[in-house]
N, C-alpha and C positions, 0 to 999 in steps of 0.2 A: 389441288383446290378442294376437291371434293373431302378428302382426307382434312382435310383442316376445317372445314364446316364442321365435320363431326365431332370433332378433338371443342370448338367453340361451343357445340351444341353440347356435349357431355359436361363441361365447365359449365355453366350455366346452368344445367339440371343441379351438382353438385350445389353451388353456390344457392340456385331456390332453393333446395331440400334444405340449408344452413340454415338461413332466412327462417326459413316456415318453422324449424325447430327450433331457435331462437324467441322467435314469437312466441310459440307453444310453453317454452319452458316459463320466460316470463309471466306470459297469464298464468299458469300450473303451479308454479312458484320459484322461491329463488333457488340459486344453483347451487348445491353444496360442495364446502372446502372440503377438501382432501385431504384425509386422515393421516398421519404416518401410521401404518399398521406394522407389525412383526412379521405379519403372514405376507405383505406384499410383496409384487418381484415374483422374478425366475427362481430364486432361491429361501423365498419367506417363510420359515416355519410359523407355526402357534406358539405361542407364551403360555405356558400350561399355569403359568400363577394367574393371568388374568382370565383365563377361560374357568377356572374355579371362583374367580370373583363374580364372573360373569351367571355364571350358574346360580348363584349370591342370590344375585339381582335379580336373576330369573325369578326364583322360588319365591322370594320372597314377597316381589312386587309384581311380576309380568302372569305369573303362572294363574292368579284370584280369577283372571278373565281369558287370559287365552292358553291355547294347548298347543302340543307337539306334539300327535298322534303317529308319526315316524321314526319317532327317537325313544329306543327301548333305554332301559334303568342300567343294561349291563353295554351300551354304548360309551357309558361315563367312564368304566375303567380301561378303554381301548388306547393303545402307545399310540400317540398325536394328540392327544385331546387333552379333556380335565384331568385324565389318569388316576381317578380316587381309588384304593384299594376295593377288592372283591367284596372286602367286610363290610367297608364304608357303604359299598351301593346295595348290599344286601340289608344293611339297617336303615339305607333310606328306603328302597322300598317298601320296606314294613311297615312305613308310616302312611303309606296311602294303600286306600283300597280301589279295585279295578271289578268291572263290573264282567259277571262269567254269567250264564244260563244253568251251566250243569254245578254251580257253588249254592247250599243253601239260604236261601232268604235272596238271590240273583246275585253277590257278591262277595270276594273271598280279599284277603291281604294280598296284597302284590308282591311278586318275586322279580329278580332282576331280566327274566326275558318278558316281562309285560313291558309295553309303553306307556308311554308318560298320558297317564290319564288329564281328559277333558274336564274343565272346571263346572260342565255344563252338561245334564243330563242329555239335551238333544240341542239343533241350533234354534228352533223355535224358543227354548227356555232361554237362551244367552242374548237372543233378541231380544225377548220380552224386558230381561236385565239389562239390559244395555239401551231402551230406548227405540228400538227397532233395529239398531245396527249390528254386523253378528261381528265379532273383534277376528279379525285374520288367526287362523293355526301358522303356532310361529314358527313350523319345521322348516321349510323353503324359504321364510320370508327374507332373507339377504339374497337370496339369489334369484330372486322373482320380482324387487324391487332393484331400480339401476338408476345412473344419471347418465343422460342425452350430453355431448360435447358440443359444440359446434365445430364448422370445420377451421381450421385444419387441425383439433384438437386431436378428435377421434383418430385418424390416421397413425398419431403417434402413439396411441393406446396401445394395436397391435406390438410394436417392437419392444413394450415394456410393461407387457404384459400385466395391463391395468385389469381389474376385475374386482375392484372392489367399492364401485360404484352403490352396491345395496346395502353395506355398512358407512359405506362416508353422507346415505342418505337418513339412515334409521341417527346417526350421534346428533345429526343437521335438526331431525324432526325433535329428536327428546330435547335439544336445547335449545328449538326455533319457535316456545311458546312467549305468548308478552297475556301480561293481567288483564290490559285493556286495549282496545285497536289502536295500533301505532300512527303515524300522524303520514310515513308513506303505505298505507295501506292503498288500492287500488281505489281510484275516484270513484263515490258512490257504492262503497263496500258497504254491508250493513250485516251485520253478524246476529243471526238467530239466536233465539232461547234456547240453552244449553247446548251452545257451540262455543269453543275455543279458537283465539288466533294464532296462526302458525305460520312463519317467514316460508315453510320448505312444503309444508301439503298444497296439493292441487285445491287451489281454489279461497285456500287458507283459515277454510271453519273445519275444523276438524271437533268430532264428537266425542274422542279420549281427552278426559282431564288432563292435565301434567303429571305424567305418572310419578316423577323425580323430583328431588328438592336437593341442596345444600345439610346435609349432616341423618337423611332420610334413613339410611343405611348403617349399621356396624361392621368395618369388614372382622371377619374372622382372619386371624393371622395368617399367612402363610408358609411354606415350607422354609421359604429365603429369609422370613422374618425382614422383609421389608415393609414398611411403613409409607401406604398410598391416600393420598386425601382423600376423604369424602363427602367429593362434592359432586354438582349435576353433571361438569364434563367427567368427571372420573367412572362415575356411574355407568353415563351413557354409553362411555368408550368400552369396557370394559364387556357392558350387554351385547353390544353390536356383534364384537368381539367375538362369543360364544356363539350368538343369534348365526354368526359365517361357519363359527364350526358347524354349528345343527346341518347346516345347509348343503356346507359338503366335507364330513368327518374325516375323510382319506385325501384331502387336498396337499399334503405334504409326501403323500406314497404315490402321488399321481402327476407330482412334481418332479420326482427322482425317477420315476420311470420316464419323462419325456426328455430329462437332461440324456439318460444314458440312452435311448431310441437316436434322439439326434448325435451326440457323439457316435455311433456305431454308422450315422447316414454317413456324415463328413469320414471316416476312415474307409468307407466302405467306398465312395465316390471316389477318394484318391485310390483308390486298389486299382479300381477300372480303369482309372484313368493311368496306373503305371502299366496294368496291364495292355491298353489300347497302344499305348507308346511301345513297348518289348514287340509287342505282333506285328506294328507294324512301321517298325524302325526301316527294316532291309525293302520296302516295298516303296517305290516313287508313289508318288501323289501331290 
């Protein structure tokens, strides 16, 4: 009896904690669709074509306001990633400069082990440009941003190994803006001067314009000479994309170490277990 009390009370805790996260996401905002990613799964690589789009994207649009001050220049030519050649990242570096103490005038040309320089001499200055808001550094931001399940979502996360909750939020945000408040906006919404509306932000005034549009972008061709649209989902998908690389660069070498860990658990647990049977065949029990 008492054991079943517990088991009712444990169920019930579950089922509030749903609830109250349920609620939460609601007000916070809507819940974003699930991406088909490359990289998803026990087995998901990178797309090394779209992670060079994605970097695209980066540069061109993401990088004016925010940085990745953990992501050095010669990261880009690492096997898993954008994989650009030595040459490639040694003449992108060239093109920005990084700010040294011991460089003449406080500044020298960047080489491929500096990082990805800050759009913004200090976060005071990038407030002052932004309105008071400072724009998140994009190095972690897929992996520091997630979506809440309810239950019994979450539970099935574990066995298939979902983790890509901070890109299926970031493609949700760049394509969850509307011009004007939508007509299910939350009763008595009232959206500030120089606030934007968004389906997927907490709260849904969000202070970043529409960074993306329909035809914003040229991609540069790729290696496959495939031909990808460009438009706002292509864009976004594509950033997200990169944004998971920045966040964790060796996710594909740290995939194949866990396959072969667990394959050596499961042969190693049959060893014991033929060895437990040989010892002790000849012995009653």
């Amino acid at each position: 009896m008492f054991k079943n009390k517990i088991i009712i009370a444990a169920l019930a805790a579950v089922m509030g904690m749903s609830a109250a996260a349920s609620v939460q996401a609601a007000e916070g905002g809507a819940h974003p669709e699930r991406v088909n990613w490359s990289f998803a799964g026990i087995f998901g690589t990178y797309d090394q074509n779209q992670l060079q789009r994605g970097f695209q994207v980066f540069r061109e649009v993401c990088s004016s306001c925010h940085g990745a001050h953990l992501i050095a220049f010669r990261t880009l030519s690492e096997e898993g990633g954008p994989s650009f050649s030595e040459a490639q990242v040694k003449a992108l570096a060239a093109e920005y400069e990084v700010t040294d103490p011991t460089a003449e005038g406080g500044k020298r040309t960047a080489v491929p082990a500096d990082r990805w320089p800050s759009p913004f001499a200090s976060d005071q200055e990038a407030r002052d440009a932004m309105g008071g808001a400072l724009p998140p550094d994009f190095s972690v931001l897929a992996k520091a941003r997630g979506v809440s399940d309810p239950f019994p979502t979450w539970i099935f996360n574990y066995f298939t190994g979902y983790q890509e909750g901070g890109p299926d939020y970031i493609h949700a945000l760049l394509n969850g803006y509307h011009e004007e408040v939508p007509e299910n906006a939350p009763e008595g919404f009232e959206l500030a001067d120089g606030k934007y509306y968004n389906d997927y932000f907490p709260g849904h005034a969000i202070g970043m314009a529409p960074p993306l549009s329909d035809g914003a972008i040229t991609y540069t061709p790729g290696e496959d000479g495939v031909t990808v649209p460009e438009t706002l989902d292509q864009y976004s998908r594509d950033v997200s994309a990169f944004m998971m690389w920045m966040a964790e660069p060796h996710l594909v070498s740290r995939k194949q170490t866990g396959f072969v860990v667990l394959l050596f658990l499961v042969l190693f647990a049959g060893l014991m277990y033929a060895t437990k049977r040989k010892i002790w065949a000849g012995i009653e029990h």
